[in-house]
N, C-alpha and C positions, 0 to 999 in steps of 0.2 A: 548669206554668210552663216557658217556652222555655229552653231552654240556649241559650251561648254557642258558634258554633263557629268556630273559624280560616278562616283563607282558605286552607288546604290541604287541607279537607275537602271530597267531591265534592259538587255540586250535586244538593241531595233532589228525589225523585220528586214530579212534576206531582199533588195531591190532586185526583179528579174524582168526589168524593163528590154536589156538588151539580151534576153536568153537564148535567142531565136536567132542571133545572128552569126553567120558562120564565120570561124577564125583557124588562123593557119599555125600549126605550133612549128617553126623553125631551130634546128641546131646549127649553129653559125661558129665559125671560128673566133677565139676569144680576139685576136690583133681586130677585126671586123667587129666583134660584138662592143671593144669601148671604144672604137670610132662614134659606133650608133651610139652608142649611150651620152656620146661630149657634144651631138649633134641631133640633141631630143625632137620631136615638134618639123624637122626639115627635110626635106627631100633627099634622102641620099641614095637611091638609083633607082632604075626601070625595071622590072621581069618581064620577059619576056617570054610565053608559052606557045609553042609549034602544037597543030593539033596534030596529032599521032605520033610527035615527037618530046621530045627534048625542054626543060624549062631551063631560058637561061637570065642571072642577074647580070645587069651591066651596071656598075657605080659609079658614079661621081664621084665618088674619094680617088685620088690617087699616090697622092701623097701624103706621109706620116711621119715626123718629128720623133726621134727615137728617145731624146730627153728631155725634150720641151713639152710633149705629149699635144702636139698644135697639129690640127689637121687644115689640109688645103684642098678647093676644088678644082676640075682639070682646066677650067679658064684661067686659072692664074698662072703667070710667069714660072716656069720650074726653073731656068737658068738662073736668075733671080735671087729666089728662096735657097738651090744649093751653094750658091756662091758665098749666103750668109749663117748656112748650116750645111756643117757634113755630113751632120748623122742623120740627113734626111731617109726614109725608108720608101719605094717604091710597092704601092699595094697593086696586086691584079686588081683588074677593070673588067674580069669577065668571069662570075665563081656558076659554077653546075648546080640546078638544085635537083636532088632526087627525090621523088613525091611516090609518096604512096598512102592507099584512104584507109582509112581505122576504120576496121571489120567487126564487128562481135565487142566494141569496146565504145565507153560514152566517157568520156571528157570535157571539163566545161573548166574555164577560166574564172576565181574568185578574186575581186580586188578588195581590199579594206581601206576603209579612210579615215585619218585619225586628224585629221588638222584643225577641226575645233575640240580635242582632246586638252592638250600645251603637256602638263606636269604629269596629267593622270594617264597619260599615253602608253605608259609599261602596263598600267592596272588596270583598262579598261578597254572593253571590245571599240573598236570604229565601225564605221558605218558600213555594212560589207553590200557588196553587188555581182552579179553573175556580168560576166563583158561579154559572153556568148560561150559557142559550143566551140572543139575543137570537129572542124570536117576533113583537114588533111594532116598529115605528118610530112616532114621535108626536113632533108640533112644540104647543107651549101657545102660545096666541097671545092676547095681552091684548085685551079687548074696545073698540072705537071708540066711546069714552064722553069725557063733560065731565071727567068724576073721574080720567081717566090720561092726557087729553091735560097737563091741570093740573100731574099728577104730573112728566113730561116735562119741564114748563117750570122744573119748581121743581130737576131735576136738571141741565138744561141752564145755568141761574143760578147754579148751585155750581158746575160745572166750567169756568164760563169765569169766574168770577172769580180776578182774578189774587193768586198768593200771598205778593207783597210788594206793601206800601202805601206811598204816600208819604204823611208825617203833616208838615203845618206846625208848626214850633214858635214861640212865641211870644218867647222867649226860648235864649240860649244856653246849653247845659247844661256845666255844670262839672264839670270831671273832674280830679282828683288825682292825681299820679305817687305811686307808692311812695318813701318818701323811709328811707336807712337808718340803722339806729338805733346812731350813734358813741356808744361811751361818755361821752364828754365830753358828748352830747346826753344821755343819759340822765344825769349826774351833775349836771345844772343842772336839769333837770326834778325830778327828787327832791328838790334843792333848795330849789327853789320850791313843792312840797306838804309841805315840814315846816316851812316860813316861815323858814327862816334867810336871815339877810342879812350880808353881811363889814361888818366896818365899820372905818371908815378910820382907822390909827393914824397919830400922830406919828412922821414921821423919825427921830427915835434908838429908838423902842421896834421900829420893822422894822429898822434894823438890827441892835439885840441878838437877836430872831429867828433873826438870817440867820446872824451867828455862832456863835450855839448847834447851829441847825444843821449849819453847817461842821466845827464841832466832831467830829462824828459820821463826815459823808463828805467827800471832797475834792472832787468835782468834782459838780455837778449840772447839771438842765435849770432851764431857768427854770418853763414850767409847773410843775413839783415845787414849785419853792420859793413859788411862787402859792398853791398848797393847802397846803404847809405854816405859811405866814404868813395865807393867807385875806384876801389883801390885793390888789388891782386890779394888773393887769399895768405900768401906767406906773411906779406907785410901786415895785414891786416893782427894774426896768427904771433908775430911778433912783439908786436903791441899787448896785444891781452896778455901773452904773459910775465910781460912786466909790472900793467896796472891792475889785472882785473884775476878776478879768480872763478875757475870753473868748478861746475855742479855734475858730477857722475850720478848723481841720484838722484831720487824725487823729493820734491813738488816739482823742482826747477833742473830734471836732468837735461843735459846734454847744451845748457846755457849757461852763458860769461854774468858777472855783473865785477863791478870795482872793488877794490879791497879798501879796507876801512880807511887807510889814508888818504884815498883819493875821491872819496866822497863828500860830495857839494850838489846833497836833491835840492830842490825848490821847494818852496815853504808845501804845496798841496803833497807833492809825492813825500816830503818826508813824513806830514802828517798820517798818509797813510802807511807808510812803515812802521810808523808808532802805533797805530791801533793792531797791524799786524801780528807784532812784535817782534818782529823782522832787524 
C-alpha cells in the first residue's frame, strides 16, 4: 500500500526494474484506440506475424455502439443487439501493421504513479518507473474495404450533425411565473377547502359585533375587524363610518376606533386610557 508523502519530501529514485524489456510503440486509429481503452486488462485480438511477410491484427471487437459507446465481442448475437440499436457501427476484424525497428534512436517508456499522493498529486512528483525500451515502431492501418469506408460515413454523420435543433412548435407554450404565497392568500384558500362561506348579517347585529369588539381594544385595522365579524369589507366599511372615527396619522394611522358617543371600554382598558390621556 503506497503512503502518503508531503511536498518536502525529496524526489524517489527512477525504478528500472523493467528497463530491459522490449516494448512495441503502436499508432492505432482513434475509433480502435477507445475500444482498447473501455476494454483495459482483456484480450482484445491476435497478431499475427508471417516470417518474411506481413503482420497482421485480427480482433475480437466487432461491434461498436455509436451512442452508447458499448462494445461487443464476435460471439455475441449481432442480430440481437441491431435490432435494439441502430446506430450500431461495424469495426474491421483484420487492421495491417506496418513495423519498422528504430535505427540510430533509443526510446524508453516512463510511467509515474501518484495514487498514494490523494490532494498533493498536482504538487508532487510520483513514483516514476522505466516499463522498458521501445524495440519496434508500427502504425495499424485499417484495411480499404466496403465495411470501414461505411464505418467512416456513419462517423462523419455524427460529428457534423449539429448539436442544437430547431423544433417547430405548434402551439405556444405556457409558462407560469412563481407567484408568492401571502398569508391572506393562503387564509382564503384554506377557506375555500373547508367550505366556509361568511354570510351577510343585518346592520344592527355587525354593529353589536363591532362594539363588543371595541370593548376589548381601542383602536383597530379594518382587515381585523373583517375577520373578526366574517363580514364583506363594504359592510364592514359602512359601519365605521357611522360609529367610529379614522386616524390618517400617527401614533394610530391607518386605524378606526369609536367616536366619543359610542364609547363603553371596560373598567381595565379605560383605565389605561386614562393614564394615556387618550
Amino acid at each position: 500500500m503506497a503512503t502518503k508523502r508531503s511536498a518536502s519530501d525529496p524526489v524517489p529514485p527512477v525504478s528500472t526494474e523493467k528497463a530491459s524489456r522490449g516494448i512495441w510503440l503502436v499508432k492505432v486509429p482513434r475509433y480502435l484506440s477507445e475500444v482498447w481503452e473501455k476494454r483495459a486488462g482483456e484480450v482484445v485480438g491476435r497478431l499475427v506475424h508471417q516470417v518474411g511477410g506481413e503482420t497482421i491484427f485480427h480482433s475480437n471487437i466487432t461491434e461498436v455502439s455509436s451512442d452508447k459507446q458499448s462494445v461487443f465481442n464476435s460471439s455475441q448475437n449481432k442480430a440481437n443487439q441491431k435490432s435494439t440499436d441502430s446506430k450500431i457501427m461495424d469495426i474491421p476484424q483484420q487492421h495491417k501493421f506496418i513495423t519498422r525497428d528504430v535505427k540510430n534512436q533509443s526510446f524508453a517508456v516512463l510511467s509515474e504513479d501518484k495514487s498514494g499522493l490523494e490532494e498533493d498529486s498536482d504538487l508532487v512528483t510520483g513514483k516514476l518507473s522505466i516499463e522498458g525500451r521501445i524495440v519496434i515502431r508500427a502504425e495499424c492501418q485499417p484495411p480499404n474495404s466496403v465495411d470501414y469506408m461505411k464505418m467512416k460515413i456513419q462517423q462523419i454523420q455524427k460529428i457534423s450533425q449539429p448539436k442544437k435543433t430547431v423544433q417547430q412548435v405548434e402551439r405556444a407554450v405556457v409558462k407560469y411565473k412563481p407567484i408568492n404565497a401571502h398569508q391572506e392568500h393562503i387564509a382564503k384558500d384554506k377557506a375555500k377547502k373547508e367550505g366556509t362561506r361568511a354570510v351577510r348579517l343585518e346592520k344592527d347585529d355587525v354593529v353589536k359585533l363591532l362594539f363588543h369588539a371595541f370593548e376589548k381594544h381601542q383602536f383597530y385595522r379594518q382587515i381585523d375587524l373583517q375577520k373578526l365579524t366574517n363580514q364583506p369589507a363594504g359592510m364592514v366599511r359602512d359601519v365605521l363610518n357611522d360609529i367610529g372615527l379614522y386616524h390618517d396619522s400617527a401614533p394610530h394611522k391607518s386605524m378606526w376606533e369609536l367616536k366619543p358617543e359610542y364609547r363603553n371600554y371596560n373598567e381595565e382598558l379605560a383605565k389605561n386610557i386614562e393614564k394615556k390621556g387618550l
